[in-house]
PDB file as gemmi writes it, atoms N, CA and C in Angstrom:
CRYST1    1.000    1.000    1.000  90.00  90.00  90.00 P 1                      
ATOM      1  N   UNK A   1       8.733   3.290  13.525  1.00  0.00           N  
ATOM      2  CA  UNK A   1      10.178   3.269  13.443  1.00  0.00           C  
ATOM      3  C   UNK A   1      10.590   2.619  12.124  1.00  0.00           C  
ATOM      4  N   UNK A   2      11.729   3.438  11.579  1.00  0.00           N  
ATOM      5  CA  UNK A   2      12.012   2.541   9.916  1.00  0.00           C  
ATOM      6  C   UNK A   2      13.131   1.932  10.567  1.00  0.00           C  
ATOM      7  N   UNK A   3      13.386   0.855   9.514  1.00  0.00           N  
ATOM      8  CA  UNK A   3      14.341  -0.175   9.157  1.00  0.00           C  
ATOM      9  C   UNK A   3      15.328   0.050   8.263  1.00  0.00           C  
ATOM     10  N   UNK A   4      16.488   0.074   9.009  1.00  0.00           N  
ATOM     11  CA  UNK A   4      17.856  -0.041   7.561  1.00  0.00           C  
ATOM     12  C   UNK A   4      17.530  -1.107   6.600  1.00  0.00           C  
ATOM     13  N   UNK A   5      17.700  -0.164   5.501  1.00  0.00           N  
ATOM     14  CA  UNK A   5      17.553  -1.115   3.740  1.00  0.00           C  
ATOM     15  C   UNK A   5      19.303  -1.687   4.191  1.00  0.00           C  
ATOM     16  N   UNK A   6      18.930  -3.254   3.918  1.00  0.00           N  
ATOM     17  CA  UNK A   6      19.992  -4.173   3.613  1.00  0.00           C  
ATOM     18  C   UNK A   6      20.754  -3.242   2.156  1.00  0.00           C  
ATOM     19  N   UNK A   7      22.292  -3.358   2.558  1.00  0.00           N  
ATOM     20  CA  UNK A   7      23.277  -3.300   1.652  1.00  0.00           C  
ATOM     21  C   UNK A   7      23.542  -1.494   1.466  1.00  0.00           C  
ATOM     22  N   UNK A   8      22.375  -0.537   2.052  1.00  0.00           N  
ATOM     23  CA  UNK A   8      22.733   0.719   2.191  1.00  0.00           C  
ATOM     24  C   UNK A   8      23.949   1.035   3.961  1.00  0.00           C  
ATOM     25  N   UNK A   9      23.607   2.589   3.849  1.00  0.00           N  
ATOM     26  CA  UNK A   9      25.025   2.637   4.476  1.00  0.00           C  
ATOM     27  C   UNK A   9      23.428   2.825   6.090  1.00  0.00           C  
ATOM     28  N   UNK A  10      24.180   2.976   7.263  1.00  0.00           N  
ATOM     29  CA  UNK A  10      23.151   2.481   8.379  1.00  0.00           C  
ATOM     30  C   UNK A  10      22.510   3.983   8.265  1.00  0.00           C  
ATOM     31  N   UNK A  11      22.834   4.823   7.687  1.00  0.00           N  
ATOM     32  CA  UNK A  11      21.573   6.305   7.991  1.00  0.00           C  
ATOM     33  C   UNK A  11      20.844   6.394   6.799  1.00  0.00           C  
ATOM     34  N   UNK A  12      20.878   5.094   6.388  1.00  0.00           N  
ATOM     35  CA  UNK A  12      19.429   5.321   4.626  1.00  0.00           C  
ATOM     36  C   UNK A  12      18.406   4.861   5.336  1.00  0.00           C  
ATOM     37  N   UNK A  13      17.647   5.501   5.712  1.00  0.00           N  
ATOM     38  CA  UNK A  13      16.206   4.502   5.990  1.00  0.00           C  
ATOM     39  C   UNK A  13      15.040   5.018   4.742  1.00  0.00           C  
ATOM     40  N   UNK A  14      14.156   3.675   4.591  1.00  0.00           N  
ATOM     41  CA  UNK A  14      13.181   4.127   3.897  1.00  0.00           C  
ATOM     42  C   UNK A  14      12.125   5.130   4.552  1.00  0.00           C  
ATOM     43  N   UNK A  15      11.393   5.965   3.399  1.00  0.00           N  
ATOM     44  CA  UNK A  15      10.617   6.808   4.199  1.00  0.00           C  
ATOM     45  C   UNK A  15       9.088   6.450   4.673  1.00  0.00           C  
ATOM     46  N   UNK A  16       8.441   6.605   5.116  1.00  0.00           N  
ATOM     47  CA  UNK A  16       7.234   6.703   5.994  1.00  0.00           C  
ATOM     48  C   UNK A  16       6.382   5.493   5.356  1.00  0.00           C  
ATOM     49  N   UNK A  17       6.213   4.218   5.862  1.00  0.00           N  
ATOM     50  CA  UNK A  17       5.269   3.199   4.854  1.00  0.00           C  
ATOM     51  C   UNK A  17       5.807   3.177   3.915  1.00  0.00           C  
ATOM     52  N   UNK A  18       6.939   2.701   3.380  1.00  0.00           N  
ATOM     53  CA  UNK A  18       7.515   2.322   2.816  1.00  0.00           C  
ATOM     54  C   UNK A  18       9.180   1.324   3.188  1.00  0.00           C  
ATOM     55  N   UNK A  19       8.401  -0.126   2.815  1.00  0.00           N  
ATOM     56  CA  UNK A  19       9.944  -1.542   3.290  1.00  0.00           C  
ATOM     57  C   UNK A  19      10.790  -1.911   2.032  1.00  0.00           C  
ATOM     58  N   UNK A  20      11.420  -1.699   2.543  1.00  0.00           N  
ATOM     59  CA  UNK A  20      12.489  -1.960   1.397  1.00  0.00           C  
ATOM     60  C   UNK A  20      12.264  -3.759   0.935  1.00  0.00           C  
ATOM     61  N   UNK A  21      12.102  -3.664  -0.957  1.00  0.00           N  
ATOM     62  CA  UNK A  21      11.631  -4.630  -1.483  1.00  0.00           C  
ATOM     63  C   UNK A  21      13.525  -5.616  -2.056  1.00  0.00           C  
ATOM     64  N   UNK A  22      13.969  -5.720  -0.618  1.00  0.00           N  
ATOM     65  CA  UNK A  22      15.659  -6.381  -1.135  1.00  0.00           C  
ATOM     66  C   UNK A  22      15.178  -7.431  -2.136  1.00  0.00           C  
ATOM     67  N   UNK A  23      14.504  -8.013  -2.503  1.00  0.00           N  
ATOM     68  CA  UNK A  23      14.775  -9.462  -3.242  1.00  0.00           C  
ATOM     69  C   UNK A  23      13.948  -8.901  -4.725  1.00  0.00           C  
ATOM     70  N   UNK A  24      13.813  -7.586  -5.115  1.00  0.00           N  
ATOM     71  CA  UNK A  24      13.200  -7.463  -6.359  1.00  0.00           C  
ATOM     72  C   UNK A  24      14.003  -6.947  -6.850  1.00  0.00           C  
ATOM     73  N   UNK A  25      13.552  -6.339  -8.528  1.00  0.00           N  
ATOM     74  CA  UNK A  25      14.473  -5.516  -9.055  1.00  0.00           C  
ATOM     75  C   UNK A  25      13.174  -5.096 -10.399  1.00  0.00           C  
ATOM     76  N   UNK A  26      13.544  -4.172 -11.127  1.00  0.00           N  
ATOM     77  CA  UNK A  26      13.007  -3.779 -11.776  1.00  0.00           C  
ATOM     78  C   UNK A  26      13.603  -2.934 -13.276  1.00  0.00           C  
ATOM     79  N   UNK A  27      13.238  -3.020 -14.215  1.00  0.00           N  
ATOM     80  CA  UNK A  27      13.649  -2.359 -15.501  1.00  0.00           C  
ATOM     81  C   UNK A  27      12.917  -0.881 -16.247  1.00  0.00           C  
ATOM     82  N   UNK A  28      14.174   0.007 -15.817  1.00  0.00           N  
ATOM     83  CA  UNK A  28      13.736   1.376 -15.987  1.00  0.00           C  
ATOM     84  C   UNK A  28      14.274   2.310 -17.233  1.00  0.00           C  
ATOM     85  N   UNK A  29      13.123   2.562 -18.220  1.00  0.00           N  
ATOM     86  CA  UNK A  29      13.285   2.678 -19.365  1.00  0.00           C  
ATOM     87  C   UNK A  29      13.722   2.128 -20.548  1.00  0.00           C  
ATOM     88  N   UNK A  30      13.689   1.967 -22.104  1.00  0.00           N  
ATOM     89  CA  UNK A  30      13.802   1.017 -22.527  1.00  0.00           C  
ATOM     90  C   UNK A  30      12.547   0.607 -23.102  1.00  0.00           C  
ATOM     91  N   UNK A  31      12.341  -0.783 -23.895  1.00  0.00           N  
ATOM     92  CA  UNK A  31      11.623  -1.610 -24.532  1.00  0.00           C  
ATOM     93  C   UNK A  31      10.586  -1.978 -23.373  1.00  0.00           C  
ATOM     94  N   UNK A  32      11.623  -2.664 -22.216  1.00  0.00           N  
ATOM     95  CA  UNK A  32      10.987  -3.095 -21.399  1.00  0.00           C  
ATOM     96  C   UNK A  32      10.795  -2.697 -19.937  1.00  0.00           C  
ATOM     97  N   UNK A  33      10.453  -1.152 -19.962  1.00  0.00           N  
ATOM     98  CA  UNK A  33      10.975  -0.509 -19.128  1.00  0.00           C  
ATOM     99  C   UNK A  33       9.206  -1.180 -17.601  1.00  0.00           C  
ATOM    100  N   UNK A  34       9.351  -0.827 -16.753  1.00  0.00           N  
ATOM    101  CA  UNK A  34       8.312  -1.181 -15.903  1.00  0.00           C  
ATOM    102  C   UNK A  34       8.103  -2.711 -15.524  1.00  0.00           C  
ATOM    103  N   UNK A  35       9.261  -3.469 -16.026  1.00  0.00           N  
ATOM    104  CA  UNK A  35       9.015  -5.058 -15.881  1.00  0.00           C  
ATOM    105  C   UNK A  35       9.789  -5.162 -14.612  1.00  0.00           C  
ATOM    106  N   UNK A  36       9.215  -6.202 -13.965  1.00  0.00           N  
ATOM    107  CA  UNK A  36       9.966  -6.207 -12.794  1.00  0.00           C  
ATOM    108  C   UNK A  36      10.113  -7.582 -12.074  1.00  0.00           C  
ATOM    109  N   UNK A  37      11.210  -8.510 -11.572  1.00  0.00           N  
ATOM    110  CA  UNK A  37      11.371 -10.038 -11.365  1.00  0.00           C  
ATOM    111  C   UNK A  37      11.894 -10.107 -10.111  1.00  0.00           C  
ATOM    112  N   UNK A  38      12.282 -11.416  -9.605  1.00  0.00           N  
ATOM    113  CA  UNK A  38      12.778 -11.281  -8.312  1.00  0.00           C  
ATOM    114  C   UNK A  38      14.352 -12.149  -8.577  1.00  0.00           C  
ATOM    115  N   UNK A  39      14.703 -11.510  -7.776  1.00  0.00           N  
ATOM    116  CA  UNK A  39      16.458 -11.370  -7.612  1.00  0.00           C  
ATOM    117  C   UNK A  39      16.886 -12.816  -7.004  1.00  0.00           C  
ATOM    118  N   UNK A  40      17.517 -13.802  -7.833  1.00  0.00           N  
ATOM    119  CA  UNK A  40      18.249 -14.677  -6.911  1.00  0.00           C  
ATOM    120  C   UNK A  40      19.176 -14.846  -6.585  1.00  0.00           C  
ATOM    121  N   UNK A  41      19.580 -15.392  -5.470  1.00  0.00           N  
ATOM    122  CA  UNK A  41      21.322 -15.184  -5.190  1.00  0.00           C  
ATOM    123  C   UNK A  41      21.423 -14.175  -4.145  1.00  0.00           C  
ATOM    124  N   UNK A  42      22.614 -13.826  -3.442  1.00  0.00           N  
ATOM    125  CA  UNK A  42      23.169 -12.785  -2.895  1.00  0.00           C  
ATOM    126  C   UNK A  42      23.051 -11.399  -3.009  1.00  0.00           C  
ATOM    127  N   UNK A  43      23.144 -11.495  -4.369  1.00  0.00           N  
ATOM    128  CA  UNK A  43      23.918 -10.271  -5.039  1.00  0.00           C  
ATOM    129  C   UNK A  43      22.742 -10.429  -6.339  1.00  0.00           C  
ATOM    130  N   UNK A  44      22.700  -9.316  -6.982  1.00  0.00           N  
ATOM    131  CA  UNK A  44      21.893  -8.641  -8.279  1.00  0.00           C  
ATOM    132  C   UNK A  44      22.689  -9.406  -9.230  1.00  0.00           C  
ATOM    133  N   UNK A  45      22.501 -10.071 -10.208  1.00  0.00           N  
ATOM    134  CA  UNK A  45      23.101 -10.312 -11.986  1.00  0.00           C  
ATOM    135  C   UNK A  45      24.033  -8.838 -12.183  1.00  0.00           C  
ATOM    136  N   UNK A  46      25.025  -8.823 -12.798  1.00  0.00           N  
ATOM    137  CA  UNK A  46      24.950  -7.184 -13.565  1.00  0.00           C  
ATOM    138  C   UNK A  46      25.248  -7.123 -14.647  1.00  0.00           C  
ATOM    139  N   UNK A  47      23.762  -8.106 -15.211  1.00  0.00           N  
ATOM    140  CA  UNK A  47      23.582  -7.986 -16.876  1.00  0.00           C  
ATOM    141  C   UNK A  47      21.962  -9.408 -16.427  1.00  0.00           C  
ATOM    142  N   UNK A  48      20.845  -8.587 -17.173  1.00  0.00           N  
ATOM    143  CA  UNK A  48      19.672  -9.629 -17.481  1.00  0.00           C  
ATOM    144  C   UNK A  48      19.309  -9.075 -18.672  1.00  0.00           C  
ATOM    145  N   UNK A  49      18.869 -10.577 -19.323  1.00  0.00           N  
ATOM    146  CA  UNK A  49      18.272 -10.508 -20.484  1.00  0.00           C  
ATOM    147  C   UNK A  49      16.748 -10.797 -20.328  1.00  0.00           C  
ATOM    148  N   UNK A  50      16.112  -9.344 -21.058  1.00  0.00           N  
ATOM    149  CA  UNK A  50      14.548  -9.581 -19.972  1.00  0.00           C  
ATOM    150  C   UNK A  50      13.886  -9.754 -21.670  1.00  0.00           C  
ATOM    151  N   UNK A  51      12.253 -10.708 -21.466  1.00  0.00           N  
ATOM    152  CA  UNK A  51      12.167 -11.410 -22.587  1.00  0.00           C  
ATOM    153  C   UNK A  51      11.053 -10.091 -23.472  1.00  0.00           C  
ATOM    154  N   UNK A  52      10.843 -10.065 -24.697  1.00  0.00           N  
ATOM    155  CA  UNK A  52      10.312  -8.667 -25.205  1.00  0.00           C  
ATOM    156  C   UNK A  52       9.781  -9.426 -26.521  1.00  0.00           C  
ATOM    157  N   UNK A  53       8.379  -9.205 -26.749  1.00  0.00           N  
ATOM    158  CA  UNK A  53       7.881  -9.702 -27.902  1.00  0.00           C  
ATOM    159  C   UNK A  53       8.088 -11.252 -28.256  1.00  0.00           C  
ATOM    160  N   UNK A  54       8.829 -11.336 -29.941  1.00  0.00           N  
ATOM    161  CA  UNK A  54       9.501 -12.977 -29.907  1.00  0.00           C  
ATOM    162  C   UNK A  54      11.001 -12.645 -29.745  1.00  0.00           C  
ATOM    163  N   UNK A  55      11.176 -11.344 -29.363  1.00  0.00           N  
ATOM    164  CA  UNK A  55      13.303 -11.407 -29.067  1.00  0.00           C  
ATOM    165  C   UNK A  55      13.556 -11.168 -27.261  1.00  0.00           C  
ATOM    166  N   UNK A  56      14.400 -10.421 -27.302  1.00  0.00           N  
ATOM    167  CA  UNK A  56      14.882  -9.882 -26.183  1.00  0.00           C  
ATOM    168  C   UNK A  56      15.938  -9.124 -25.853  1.00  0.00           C  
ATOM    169  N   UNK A  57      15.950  -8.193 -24.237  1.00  0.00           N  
ATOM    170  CA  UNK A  57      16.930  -7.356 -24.523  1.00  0.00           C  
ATOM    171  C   UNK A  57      17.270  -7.190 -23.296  1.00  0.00           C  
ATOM    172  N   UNK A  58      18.688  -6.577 -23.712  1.00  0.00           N  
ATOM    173  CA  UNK A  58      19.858  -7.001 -22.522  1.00  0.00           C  
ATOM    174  C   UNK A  58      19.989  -5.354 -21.545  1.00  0.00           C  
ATOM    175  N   UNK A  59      19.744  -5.874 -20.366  1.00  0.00           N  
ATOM    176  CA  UNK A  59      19.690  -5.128 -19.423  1.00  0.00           C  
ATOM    177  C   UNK A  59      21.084  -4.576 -18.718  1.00  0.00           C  
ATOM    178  N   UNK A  60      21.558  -3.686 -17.751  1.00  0.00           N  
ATOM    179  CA  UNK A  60      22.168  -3.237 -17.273  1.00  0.00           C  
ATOM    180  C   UNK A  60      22.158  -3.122 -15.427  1.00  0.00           C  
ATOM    181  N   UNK A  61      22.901  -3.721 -14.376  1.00  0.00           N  
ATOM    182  CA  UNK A  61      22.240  -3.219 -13.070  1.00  0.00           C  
ATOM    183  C   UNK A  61      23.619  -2.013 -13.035  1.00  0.00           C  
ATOM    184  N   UNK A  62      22.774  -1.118 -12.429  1.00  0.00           N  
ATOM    185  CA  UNK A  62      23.544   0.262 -11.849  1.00  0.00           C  
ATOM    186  C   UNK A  62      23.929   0.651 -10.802  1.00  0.00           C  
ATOM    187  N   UNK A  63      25.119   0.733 -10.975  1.00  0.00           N  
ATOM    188  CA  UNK A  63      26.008   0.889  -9.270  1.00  0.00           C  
ATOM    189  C   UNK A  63      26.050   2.184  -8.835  1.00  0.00           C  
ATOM    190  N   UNK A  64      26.008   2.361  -7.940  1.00  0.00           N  
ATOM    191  CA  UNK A  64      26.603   3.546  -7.208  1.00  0.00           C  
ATOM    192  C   UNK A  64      28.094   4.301  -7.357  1.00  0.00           C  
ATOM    193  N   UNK A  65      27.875   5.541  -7.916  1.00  0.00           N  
ATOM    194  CA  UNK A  65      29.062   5.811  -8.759  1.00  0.00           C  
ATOM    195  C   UNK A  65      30.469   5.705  -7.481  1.00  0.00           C  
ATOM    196  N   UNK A  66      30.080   6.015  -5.842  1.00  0.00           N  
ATOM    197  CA  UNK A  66      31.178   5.658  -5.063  1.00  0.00           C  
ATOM    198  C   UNK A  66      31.966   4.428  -4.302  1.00  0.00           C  
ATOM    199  N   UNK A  67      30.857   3.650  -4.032  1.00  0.00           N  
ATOM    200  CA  UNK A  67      30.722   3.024  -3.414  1.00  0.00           C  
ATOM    201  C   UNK A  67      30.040   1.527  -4.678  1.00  0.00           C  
ATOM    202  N   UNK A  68      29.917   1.697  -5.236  1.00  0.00           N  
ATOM    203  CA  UNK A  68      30.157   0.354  -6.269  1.00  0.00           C  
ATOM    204  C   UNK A  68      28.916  -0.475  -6.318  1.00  0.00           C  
ATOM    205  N   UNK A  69      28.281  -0.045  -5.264  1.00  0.00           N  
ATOM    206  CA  UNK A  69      27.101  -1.281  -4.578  1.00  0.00           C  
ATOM    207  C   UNK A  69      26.254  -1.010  -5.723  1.00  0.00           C  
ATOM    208  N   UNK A  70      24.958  -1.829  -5.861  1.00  0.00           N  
ATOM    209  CA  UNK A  70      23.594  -1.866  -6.388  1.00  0.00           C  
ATOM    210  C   UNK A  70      23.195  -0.794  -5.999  1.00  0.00           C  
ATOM    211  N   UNK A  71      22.524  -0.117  -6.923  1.00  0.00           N  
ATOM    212  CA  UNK A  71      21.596   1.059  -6.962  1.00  0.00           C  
ATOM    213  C   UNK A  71      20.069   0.785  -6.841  1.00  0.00           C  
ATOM    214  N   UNK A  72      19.524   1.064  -5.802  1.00  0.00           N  
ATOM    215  CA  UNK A  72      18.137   0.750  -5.869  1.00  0.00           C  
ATOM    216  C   UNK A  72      16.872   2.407  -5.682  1.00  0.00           C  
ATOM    217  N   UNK A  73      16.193   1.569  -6.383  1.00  0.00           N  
ATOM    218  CA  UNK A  73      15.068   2.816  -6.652  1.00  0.00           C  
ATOM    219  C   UNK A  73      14.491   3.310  -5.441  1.00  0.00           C  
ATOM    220  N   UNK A  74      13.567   4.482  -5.383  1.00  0.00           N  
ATOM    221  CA  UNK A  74      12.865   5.077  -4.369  1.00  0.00           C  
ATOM    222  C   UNK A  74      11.460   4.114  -3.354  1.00  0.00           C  
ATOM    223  N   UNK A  75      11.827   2.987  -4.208  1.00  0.00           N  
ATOM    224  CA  UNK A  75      10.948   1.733  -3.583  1.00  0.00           C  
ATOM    225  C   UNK A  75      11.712   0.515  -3.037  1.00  0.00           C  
ATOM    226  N   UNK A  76      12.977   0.834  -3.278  1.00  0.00           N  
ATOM    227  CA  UNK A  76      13.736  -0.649  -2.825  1.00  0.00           C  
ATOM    228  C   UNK A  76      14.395  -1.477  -4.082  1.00  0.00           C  
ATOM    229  N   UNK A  77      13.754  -1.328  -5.378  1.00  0.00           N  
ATOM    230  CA  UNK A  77      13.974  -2.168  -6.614  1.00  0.00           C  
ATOM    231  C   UNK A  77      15.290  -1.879  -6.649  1.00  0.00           C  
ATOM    232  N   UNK A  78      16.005  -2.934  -6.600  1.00  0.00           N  
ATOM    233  CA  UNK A  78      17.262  -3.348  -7.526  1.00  0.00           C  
ATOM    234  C   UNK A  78      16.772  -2.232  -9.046  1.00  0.00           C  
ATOM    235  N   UNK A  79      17.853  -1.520  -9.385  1.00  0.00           N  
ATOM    236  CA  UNK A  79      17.944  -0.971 -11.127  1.00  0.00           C  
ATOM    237  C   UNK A  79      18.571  -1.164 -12.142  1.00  0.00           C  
ATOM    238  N   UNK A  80      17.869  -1.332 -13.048  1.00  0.00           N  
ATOM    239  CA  UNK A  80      18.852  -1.774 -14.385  1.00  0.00           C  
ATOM    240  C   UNK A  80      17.576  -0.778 -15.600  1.00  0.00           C  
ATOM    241  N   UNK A  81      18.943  -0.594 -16.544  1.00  0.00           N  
ATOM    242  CA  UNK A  81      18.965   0.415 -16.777  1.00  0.00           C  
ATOM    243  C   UNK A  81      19.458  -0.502 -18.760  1.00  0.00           C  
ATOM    244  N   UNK A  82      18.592  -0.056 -19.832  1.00  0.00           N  
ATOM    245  CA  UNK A  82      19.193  -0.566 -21.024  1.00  0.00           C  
ATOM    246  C   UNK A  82      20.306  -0.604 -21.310  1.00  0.00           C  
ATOM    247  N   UNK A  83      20.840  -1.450 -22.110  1.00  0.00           N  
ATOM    248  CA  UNK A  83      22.246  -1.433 -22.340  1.00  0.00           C  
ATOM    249  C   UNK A  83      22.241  -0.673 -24.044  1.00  0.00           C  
ATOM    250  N   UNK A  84      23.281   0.652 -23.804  1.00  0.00           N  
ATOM    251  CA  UNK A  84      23.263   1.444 -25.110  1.00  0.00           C  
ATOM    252  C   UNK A  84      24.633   1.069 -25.688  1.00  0.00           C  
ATOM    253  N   UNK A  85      24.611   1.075 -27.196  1.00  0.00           N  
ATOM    254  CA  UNK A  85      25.743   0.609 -27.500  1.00  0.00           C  
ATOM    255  C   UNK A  85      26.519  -0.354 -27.197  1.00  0.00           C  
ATOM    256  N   UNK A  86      27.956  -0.615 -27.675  1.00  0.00           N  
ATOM    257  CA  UNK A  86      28.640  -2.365 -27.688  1.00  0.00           C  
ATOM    258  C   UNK A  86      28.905  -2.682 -26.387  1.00  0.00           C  
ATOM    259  N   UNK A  87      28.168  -3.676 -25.925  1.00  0.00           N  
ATOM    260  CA  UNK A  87      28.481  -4.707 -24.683  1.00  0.00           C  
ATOM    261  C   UNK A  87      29.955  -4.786 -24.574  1.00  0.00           C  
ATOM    262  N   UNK A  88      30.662  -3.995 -23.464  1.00  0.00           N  
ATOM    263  CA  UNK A  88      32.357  -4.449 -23.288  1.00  0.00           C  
ATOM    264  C   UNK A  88      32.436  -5.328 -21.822  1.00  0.00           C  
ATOM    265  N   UNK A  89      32.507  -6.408 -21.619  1.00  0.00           N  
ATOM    266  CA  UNK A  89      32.607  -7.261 -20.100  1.00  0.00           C  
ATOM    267  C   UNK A  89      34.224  -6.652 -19.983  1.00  0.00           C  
ATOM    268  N   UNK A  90      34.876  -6.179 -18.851  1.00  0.00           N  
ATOM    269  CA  UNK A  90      35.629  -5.733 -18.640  1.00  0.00           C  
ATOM    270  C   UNK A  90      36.398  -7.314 -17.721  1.00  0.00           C  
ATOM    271  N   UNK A  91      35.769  -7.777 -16.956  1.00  0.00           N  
ATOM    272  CA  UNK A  91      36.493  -8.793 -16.786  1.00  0.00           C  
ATOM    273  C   UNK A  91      36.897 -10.142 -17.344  1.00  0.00           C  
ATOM    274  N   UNK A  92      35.878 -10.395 -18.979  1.00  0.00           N  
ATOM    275  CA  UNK A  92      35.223 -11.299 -19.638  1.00  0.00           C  
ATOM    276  C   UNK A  92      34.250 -12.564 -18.398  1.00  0.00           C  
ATOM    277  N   UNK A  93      34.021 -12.364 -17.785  1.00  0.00           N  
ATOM    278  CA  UNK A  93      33.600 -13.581 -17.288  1.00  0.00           C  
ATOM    279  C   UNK A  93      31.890 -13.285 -16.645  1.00  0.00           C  
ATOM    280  N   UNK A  94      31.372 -12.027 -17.105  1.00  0.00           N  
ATOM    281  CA  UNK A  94      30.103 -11.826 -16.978  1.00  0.00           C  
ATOM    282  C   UNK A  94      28.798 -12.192 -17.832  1.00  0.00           C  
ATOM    283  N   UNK A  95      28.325 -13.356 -17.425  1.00  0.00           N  
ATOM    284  CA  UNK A  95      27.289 -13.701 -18.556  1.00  0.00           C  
ATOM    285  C   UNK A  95      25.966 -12.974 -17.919  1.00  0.00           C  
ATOM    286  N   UNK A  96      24.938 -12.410 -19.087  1.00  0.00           N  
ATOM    287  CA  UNK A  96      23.837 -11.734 -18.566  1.00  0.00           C  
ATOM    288  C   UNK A  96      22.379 -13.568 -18.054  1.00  0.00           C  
ATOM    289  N   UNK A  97      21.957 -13.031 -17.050  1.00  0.00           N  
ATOM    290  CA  UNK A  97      20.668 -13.646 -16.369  1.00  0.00           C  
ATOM    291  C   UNK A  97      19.729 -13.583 -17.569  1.00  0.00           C  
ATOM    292  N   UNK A  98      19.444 -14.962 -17.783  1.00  0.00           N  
ATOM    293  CA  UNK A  98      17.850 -14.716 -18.625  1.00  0.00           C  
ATOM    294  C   UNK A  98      16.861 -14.623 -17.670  1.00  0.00           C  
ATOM    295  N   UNK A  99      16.265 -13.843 -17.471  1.00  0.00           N  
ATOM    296  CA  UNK A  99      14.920 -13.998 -17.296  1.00  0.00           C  
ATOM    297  C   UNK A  99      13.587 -14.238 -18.060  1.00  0.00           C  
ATOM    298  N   UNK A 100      13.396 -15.480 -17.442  1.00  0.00           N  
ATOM    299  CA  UNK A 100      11.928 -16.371 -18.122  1.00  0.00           C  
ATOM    300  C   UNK A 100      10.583 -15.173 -17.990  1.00  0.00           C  
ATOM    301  N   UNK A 101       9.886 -15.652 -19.342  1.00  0.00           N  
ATOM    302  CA  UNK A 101       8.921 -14.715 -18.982  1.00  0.00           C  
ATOM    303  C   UNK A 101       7.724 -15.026 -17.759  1.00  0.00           C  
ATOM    304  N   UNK A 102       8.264 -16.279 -17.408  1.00  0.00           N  
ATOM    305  CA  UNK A 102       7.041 -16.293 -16.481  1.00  0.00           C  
ATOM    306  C   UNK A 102       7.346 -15.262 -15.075  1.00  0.00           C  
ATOM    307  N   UNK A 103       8.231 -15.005 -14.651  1.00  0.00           N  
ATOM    308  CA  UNK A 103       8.559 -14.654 -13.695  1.00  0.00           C  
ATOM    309  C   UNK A 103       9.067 -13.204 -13.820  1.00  0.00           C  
ATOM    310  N   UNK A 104       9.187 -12.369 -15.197  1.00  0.00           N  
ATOM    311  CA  UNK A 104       9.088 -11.315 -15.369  1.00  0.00           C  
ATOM    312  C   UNK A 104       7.661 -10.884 -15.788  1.00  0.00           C  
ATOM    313  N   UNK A 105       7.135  -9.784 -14.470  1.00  0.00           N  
ATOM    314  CA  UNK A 105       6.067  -9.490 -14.945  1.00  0.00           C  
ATOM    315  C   UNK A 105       6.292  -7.956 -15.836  1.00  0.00           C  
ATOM    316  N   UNK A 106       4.774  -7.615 -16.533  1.00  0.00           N  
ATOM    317  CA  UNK A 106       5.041  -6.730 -17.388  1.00  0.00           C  
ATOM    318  C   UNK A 106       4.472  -5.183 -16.968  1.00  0.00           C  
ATOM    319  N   UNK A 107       3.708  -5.577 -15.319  1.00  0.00           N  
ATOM    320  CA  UNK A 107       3.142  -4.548 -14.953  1.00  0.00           C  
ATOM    321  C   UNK A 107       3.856  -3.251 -14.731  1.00  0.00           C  
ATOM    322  N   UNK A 108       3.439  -2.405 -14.560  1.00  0.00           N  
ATOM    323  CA  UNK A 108       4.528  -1.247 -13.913  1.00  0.00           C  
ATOM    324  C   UNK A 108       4.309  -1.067 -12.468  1.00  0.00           C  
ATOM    325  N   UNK A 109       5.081  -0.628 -11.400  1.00  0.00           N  
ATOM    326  CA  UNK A 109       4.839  -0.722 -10.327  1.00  0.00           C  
ATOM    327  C   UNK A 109       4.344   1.092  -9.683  1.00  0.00           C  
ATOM    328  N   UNK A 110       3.846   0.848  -8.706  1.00  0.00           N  
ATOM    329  CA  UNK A 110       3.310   1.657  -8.519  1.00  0.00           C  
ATOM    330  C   UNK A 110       3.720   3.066  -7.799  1.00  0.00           C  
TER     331      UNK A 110                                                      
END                                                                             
């Protein structure tokens, strides 16, 4: 029997051996695309700065174009997505999450 993924609507279930991973997230495409950390708080950041070489680069989380919520991948990951072109905070009061490199790993998931 599957389990409703937290924060979907009650008829998303994951499919066959497969639990929804709520407390991760992951970075898809990009510099640092395949890195993946764990989520603190309630709610997703919606802006991380994930660490790359000696700089770093600023991430994006992706909503659901109806319903507004976090977009998560075919595994459960929270998504974020590069940020192209000029950073506009629409409310000004969004600062992006650093993420430390210890806790961003660099593997890709599977």
């Amino acid at each position: 029997m599957s389990i409703p993924i937290p924060g979907e609507p009650g008829n998303v279930l994951p499919g066959p051996g497969r639990g929804p991973v709520p407390s991760e997230a992951r970075a898809y495409s990009g510099p640092a695309h395949g890195m993946q950390w764990t989520v603190t708080g309630p709610e997703p950041s919606a802006w991380v700065e994930l660490p790359w070489g000696t700089s770093s680069v600023l991430y994006r989380l992706v909503r659901r174009p109806h319903s507004e919520r976090p977009a998560r991948d075919h595994l459960g990951y929270y998504l974020y997505v590069p940020l192209t072109g000029e950073w506009k905070d629409p409310d000004g009061d969004s600062h992006a999450q650093v993420i430390p490199l210890s806790s961003a790993q660099s593997r890709r998931a599977r």
